[in-house]
ROBA-662405 format. One record per atom (N, C-alpha, C): x, y, z. Coordinates in steps of 0.1 Angstrom, whole numbers, plus 5000, padded with zeros to 4 digits. Last residue first. Layout:
<torvos>
XYZ/...
</torvos>
This chain:
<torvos>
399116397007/398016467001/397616386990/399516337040/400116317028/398916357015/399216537069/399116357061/399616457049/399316737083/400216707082/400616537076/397316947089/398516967078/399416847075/395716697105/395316747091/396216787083/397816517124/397116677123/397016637108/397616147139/398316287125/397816397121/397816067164/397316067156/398116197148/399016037196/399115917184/398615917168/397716137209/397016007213/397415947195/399916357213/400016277223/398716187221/399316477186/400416417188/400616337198/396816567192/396716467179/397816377183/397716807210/396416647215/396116547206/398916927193/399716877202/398316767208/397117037174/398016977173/398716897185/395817157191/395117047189/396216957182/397117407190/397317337203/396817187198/396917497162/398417437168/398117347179/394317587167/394617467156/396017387162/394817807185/393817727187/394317587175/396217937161/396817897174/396417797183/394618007142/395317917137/395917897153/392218137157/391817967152/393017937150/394218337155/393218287175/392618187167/394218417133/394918407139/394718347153/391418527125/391818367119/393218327125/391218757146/390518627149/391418497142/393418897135/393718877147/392918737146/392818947108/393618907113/393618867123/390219127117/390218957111/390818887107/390619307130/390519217134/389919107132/392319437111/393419397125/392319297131/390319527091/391319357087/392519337103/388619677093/388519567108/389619497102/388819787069/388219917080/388819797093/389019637050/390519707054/390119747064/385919517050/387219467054/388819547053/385319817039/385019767055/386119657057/386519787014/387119907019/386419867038/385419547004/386819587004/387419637014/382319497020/383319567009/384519587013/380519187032/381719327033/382619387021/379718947030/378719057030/379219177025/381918817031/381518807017/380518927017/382218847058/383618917052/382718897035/380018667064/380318877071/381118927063/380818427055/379318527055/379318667055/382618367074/382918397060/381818487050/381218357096/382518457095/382518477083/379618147093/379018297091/380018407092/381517957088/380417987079/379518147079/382417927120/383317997102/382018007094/380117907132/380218017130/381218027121/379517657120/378517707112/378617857119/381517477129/381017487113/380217617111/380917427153/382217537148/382017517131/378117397157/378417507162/379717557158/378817137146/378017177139/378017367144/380116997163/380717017153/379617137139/378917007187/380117097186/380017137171/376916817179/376516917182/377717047183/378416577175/377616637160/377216777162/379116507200/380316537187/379516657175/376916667221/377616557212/378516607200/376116857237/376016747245/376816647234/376117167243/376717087229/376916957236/375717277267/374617317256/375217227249/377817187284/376317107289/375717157274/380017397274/379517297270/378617207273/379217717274/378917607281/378817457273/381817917254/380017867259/380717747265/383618097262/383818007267/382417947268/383318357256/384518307253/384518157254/380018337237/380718377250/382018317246/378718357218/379718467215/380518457226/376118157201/376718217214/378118267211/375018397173/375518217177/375618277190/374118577161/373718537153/374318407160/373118907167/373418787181/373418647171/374819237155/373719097157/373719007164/376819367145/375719447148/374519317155/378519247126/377019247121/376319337128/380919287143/380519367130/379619347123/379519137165/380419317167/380319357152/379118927153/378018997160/378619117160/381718827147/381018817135/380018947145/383218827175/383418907161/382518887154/382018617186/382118767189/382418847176/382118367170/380518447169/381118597179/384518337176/384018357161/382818427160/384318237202/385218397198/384918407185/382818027202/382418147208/383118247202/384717867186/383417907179/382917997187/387017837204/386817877192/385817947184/385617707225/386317817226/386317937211/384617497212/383717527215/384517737219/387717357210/386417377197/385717467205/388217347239/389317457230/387817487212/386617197245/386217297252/387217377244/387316927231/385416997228/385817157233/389716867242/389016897231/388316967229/389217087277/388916957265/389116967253/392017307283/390717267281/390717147274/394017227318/393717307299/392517257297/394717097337/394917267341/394617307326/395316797335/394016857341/393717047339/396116797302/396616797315/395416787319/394716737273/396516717276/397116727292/391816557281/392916677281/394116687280/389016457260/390216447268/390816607268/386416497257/386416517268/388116527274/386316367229/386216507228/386316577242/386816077228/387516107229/387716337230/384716047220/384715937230/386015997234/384716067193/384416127199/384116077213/387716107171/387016057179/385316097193/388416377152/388516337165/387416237170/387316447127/388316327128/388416267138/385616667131/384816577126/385816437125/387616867140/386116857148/385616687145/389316857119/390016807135/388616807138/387916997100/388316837098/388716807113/387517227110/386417167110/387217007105/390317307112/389417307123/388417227126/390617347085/391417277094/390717247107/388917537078/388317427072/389517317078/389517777090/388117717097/387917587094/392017867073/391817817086/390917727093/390617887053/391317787052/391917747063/388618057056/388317977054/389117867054/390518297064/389618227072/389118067067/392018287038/393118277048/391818267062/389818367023/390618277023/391418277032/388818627035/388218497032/388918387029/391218817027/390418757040/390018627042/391218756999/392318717005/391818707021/388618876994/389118726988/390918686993/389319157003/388319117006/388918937003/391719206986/392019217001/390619147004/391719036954/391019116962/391419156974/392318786945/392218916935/392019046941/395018596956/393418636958/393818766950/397318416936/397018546946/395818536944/399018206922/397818176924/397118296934/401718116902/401618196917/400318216915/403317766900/402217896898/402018016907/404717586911/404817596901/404017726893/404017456939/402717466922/403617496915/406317576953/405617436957/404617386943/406717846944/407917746940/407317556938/403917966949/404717926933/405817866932/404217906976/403317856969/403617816954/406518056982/406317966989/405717856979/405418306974/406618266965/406418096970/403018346989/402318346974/404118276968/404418407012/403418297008/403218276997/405518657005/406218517010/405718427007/402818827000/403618776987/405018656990/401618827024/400718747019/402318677004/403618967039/403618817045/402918737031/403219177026/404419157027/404618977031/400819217033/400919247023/402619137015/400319277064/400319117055/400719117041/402419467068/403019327070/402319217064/401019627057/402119627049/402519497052/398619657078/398419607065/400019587053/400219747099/399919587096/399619577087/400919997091/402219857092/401219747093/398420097091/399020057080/400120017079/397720037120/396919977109/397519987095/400020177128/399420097131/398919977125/399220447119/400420387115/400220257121/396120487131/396720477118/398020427118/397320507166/396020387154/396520357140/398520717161/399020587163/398920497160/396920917156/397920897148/398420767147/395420897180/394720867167/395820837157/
</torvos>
């Protein structure tokens, strides 16, 4: 049990520690230092701004193109999306308590037959991630922040890979046009 605890409070030091890098990062780049006011509004953001990378790659990608693969041995486009928004709806349900999307690691893509239909499944579990963490007090989000770190962490990774399927047909990741 002890373990748990120090645990949970090196991680919370580390983001603490990671969030104020960021935050110098930021105020060198603006010219401002701009912090969430809250651990709760600092979740939320660092989800949302994950989800909202995700959901531009959902709705940029071609869709004639949501079946390709970087090999045969990895998933579709659609199927890393569709990945994603399952593992979103696990968490969100575990800490609602609820069945509020499919949760499997891996829904069935036959269920999401089109671009509009993915995109609409990874839109609308960030939307309720962000939902859960706006529902949640402070002190609940410190209670799970290992795992809502961990999740918006498992989108930004998930994000990277798509990175590399933008790079091999040629196309430019969201981080990475011109603003």
């Amino acid at each position: 049990m002890r373990f748990f605890s120090a645990l949970r409070s090196n991680v919370l030091l580390g983001v603490l520690v990671f969030a104020c890098g960021a935050a110098t990062v930021t105020a060198q780049e603006a010219g401002q230092i701009k912090l969430p006011a809250t651990p709760k509004a600092s979740v939320l953001q660092a989800w949302n701004e994950t989800g909202d990378q995700l959901i531009t790659m959902a709705n940029d990608w071609p869709e004639d193109k949501y079946d390709w693969k970087l090999n045969p041995d990895v998933r579709s486009f659609k199927q890393v999306l569709l990945h994603v928004a399952g593992s979103n709806y696990d968490l969100v349900n575990r800490l609602a308590g609820s069945k509020l999307g499919d949760g499997d690691n891996d829904p069935d893509p036959s269920k999401y037959k089109t671009k509009a239909d993915v995109v609409k499944f990874l839109t609308q579990s960030i939307r309720d991630g962000a939902s859960q963490i706006q529902k949640s007090s402070d002190a609940d989000v410190l209670k799970y922040l290992y795992l809502w770190i961990g999740y918006t962490e498992h989108m930004g990774e998930h994000y990277g890979l798509l990175v590399a399927y933008y790079r091999a047909n040629n196309m430019v990741p969201p981080s990475s046009r011109k603003k």
